[in-house]
C-alpha atoms as an extended CHARMM CRD file, in Angstrom:
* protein
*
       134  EXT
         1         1  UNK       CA            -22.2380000000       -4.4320000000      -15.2920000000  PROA      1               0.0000000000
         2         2  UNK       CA            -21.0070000000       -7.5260000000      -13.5370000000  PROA      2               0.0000000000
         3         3  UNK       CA            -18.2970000000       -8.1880000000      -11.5960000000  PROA      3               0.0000000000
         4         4  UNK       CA            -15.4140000000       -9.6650000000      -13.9510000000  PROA      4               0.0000000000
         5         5  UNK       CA            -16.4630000000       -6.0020000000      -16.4320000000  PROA      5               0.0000000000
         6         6  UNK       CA            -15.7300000000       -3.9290000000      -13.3930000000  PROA      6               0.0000000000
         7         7  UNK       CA            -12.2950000000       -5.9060000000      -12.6740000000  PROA      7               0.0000000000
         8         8  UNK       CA            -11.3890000000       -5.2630000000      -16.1530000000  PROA      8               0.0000000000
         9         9  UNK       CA            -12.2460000000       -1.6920000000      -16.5290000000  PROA      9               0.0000000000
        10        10  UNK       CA            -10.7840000000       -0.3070000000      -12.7330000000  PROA      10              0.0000000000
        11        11  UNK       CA             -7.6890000000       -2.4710000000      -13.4600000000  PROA      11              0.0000000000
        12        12  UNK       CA             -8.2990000000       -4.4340000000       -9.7800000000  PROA      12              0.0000000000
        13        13  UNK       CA             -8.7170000000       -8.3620000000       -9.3870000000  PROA      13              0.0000000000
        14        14  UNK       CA            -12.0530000000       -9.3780000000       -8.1250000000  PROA      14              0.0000000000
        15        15  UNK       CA            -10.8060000000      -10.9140000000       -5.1370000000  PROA      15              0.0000000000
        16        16  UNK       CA            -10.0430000000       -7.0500000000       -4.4530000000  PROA      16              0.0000000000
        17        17  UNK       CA            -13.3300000000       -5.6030000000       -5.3180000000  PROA      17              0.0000000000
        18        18  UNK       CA            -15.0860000000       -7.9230000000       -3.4260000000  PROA      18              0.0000000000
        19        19  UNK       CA            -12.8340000000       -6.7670000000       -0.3900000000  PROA      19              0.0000000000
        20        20  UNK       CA            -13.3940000000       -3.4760000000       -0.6150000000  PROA      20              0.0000000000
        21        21  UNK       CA            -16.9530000000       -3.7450000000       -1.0490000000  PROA      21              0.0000000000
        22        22  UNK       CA            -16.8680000000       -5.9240000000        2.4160000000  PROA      22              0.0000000000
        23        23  UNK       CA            -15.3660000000       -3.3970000000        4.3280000000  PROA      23              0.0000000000
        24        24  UNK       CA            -17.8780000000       -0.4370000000        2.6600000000  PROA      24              0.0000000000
        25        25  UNK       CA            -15.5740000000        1.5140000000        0.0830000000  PROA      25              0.0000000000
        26        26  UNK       CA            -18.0580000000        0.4170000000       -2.5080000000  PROA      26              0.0000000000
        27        27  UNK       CA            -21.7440000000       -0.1870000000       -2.3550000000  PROA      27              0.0000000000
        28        28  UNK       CA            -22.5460000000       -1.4500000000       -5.4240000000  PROA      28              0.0000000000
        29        29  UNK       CA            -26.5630000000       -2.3180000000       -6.2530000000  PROA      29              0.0000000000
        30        30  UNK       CA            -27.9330000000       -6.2710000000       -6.1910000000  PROA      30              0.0000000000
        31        31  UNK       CA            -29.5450000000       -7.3710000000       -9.0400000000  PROA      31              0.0000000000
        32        32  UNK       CA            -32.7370000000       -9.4920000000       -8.2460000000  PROA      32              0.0000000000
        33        33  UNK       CA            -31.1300000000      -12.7440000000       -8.7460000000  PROA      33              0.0000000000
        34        34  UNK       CA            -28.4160000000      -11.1230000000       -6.1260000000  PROA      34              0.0000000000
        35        35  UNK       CA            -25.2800000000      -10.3380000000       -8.0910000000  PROA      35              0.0000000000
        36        36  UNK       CA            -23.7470000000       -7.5530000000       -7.9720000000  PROA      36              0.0000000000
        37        37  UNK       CA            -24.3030000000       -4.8010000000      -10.4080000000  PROA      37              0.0000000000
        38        38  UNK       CA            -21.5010000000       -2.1660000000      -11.3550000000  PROA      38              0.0000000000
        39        39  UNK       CA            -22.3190000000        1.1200000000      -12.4690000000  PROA      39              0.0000000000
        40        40  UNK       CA            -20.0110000000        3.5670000000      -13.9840000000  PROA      40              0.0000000000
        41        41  UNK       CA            -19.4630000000        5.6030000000      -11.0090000000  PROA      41              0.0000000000
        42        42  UNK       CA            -17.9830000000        2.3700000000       -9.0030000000  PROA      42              0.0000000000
        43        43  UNK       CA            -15.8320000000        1.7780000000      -11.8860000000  PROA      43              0.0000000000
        44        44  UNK       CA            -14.8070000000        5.1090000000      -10.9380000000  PROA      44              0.0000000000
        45        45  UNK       CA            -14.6860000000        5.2170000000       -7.8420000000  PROA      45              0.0000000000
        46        46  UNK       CA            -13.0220000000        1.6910000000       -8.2540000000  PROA      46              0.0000000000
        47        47  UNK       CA            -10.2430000000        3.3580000000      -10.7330000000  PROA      47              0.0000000000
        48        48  UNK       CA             -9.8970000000        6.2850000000       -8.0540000000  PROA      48              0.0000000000
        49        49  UNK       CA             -8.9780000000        3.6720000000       -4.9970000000  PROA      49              0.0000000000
        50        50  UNK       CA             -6.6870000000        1.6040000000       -7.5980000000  PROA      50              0.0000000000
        51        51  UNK       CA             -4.8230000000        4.7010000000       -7.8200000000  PROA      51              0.0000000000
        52        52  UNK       CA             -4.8530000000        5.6940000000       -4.1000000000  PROA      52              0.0000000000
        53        53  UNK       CA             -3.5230000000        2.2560000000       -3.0110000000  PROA      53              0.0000000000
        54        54  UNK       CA             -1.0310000000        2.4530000000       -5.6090000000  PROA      54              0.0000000000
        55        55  UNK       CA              0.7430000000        5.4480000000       -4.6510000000  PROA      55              0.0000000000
        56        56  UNK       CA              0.4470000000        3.8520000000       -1.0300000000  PROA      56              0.0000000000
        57        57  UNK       CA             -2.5630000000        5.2280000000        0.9120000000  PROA      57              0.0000000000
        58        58  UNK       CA             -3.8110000000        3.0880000000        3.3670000000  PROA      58              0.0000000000
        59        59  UNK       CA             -7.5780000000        1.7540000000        3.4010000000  PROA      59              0.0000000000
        60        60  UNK       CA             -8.3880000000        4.4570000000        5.4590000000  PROA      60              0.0000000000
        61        61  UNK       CA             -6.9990000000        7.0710000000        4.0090000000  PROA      61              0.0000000000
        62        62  UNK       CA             -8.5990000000        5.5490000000        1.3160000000  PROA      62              0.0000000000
        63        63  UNK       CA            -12.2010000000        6.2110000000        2.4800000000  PROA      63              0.0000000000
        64        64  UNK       CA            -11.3030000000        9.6090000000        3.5390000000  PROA      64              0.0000000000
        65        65  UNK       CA             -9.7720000000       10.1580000000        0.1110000000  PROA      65              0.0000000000
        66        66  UNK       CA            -13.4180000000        9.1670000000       -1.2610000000  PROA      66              0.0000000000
        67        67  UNK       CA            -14.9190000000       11.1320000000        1.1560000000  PROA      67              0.0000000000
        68        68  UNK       CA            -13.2470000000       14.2390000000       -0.2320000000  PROA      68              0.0000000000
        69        69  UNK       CA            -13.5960000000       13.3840000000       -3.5800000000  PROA      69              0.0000000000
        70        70  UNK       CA            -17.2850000000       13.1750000000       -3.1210000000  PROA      70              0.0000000000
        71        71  UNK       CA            -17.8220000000       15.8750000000       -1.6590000000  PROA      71              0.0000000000
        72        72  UNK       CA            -18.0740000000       19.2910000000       -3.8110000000  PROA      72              0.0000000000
        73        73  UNK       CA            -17.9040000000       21.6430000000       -1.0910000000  PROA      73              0.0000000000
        74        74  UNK       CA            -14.5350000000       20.0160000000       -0.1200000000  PROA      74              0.0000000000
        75        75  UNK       CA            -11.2340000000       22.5320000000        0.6250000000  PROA      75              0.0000000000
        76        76  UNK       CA             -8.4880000000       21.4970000000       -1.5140000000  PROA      76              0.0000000000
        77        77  UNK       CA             -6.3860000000       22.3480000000        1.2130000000  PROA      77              0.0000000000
        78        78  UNK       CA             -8.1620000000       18.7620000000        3.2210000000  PROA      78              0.0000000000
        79        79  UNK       CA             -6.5920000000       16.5030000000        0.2260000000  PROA      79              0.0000000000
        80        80  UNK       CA             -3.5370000000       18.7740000000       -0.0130000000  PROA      80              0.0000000000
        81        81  UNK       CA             -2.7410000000       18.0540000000        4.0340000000  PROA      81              0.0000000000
        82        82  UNK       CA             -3.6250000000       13.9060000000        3.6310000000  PROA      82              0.0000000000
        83        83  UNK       CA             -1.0730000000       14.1740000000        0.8550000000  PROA      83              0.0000000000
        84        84  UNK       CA              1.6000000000       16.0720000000        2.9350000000  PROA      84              0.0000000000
        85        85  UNK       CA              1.2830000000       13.7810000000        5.4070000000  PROA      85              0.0000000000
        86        86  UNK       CA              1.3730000000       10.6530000000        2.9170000000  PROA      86              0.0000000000
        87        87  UNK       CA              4.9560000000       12.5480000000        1.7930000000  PROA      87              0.0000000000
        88        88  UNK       CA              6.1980000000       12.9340000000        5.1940000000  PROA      88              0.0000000000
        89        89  UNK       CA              5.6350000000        8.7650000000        6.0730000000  PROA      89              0.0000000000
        90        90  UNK       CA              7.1020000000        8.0930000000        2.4040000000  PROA      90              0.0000000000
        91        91  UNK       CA             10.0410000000        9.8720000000        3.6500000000  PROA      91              0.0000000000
        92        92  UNK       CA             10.3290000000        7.9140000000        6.9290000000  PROA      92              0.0000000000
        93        93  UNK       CA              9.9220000000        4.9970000000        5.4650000000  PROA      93              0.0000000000
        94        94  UNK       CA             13.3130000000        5.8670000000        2.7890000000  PROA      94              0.0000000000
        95        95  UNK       CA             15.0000000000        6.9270000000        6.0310000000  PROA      95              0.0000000000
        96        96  UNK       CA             14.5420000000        3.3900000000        7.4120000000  PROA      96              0.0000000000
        97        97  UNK       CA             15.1350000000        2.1370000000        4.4490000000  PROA      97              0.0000000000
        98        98  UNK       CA             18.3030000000        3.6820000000        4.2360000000  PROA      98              0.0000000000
        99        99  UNK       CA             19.3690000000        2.8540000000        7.4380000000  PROA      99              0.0000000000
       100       100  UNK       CA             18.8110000000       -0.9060000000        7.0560000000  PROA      100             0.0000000000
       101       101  UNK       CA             20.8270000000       -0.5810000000        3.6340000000  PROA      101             0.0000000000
       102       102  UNK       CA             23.8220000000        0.6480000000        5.6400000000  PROA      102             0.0000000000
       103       103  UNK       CA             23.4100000000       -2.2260000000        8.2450000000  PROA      103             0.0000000000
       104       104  UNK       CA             23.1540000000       -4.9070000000        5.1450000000  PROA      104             0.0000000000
       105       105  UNK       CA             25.9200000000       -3.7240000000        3.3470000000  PROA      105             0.0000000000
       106       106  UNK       CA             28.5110000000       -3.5080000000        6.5500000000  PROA      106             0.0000000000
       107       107  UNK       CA             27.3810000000       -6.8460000000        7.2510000000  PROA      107             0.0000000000
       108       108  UNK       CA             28.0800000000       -8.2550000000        3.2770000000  PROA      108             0.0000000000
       109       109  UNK       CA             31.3890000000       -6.2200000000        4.0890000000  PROA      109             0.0000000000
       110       110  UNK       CA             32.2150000000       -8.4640000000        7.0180000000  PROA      110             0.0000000000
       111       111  UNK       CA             31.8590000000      -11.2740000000        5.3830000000  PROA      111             0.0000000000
       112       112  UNK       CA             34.6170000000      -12.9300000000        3.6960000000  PROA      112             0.0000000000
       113       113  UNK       CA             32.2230000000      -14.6090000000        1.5330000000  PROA      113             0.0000000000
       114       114  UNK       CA             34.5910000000      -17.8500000000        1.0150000000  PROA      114             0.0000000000
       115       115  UNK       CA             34.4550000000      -21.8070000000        2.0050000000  PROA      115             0.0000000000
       116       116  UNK       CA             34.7090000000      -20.6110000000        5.4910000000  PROA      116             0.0000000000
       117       117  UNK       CA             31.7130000000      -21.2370000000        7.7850000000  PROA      117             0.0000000000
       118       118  UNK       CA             32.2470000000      -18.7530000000        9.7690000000  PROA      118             0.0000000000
       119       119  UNK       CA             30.1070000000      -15.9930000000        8.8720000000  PROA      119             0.0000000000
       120       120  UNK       CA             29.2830000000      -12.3400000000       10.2540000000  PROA      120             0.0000000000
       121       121  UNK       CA             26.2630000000      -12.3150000000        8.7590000000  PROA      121             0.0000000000
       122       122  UNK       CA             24.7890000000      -15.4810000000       10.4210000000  PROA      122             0.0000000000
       123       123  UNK       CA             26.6510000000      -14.5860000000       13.3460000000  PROA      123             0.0000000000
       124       124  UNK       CA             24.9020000000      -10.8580000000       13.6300000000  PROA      124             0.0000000000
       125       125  UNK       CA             21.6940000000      -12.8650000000       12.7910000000  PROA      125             0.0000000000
       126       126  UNK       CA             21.8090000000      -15.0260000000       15.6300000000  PROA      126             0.0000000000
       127       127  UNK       CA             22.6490000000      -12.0800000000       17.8920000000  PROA      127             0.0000000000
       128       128  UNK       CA             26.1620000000      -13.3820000000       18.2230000000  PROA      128             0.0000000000
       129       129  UNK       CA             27.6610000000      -10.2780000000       16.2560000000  PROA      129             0.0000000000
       130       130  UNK       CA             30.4400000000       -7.5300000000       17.6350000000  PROA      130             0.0000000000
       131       131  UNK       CA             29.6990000000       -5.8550000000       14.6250000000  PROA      131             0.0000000000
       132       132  UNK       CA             27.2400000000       -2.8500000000       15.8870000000  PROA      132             0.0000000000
       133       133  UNK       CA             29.5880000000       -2.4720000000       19.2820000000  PROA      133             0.0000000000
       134       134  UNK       CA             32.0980000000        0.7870000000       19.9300000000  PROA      134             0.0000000000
């Protein structure tokens, strides 16, 4: 199948596709003419990565992802410890998160939000800001 079938079927823009086949996820086979043919195992394999990315794995965890789910002599307990560690960044990540919520909303709190100009925000922007001090 050709490119714009594969794009429809794995859910992924082309642009995307022809990414990933650039950096080696995917090797799909060249016609004679020299477009690309899809089979159904790089839809799948396209559907798999579509997945992967979406719950956040980077590209390389990506291809080790693949690699796993290749192989049929792989441990469980390989996929199971990628994942754990994909849980423990998520939860760094909502830490931070957190953290830079607390910052925005004392910041929105400082600010009298009126015709002033004067403004804690800008102020703590520009580095100007008294705000973070004890």
């Amino acid at each position: 199948m050709n490119i714009g079938t594969a794009s429809e079927l794995s859910h992924l823009p082309v642009k995307t596709i022809r990414y990933y086949e650039e950096i080696g996820l995917i090797e799909p086979t060249r016609s004679g003419n020299g477009y690309r043919d899809f089979s159904e195992v790089d839809v799948q394999r396209l559907k798999f990565l579509q997945r992967a990315r979406g719950l956040g794995f980077s590209i390389e965890e990506c291809r080790d992802l693949l690699s796993l789910y290749e192989d049929r002599n792989r441990a469980s307990a390989d996929v199971k410890a990628l994942t754990r560690a994909k849980i423990q960044e998520v939860d760094r990540k909502i830490s931070e998160l957190k953290s830079l919520k607390r910052v925005l909303e004392t910041l929105a709190e400082a600010c009298h939000g009126d015709d002033r100009p004067d403004c804690p925000i800008i102020d703590d922007l520009a580095g100007k800001s008294d705000l973070d001090q004890d």
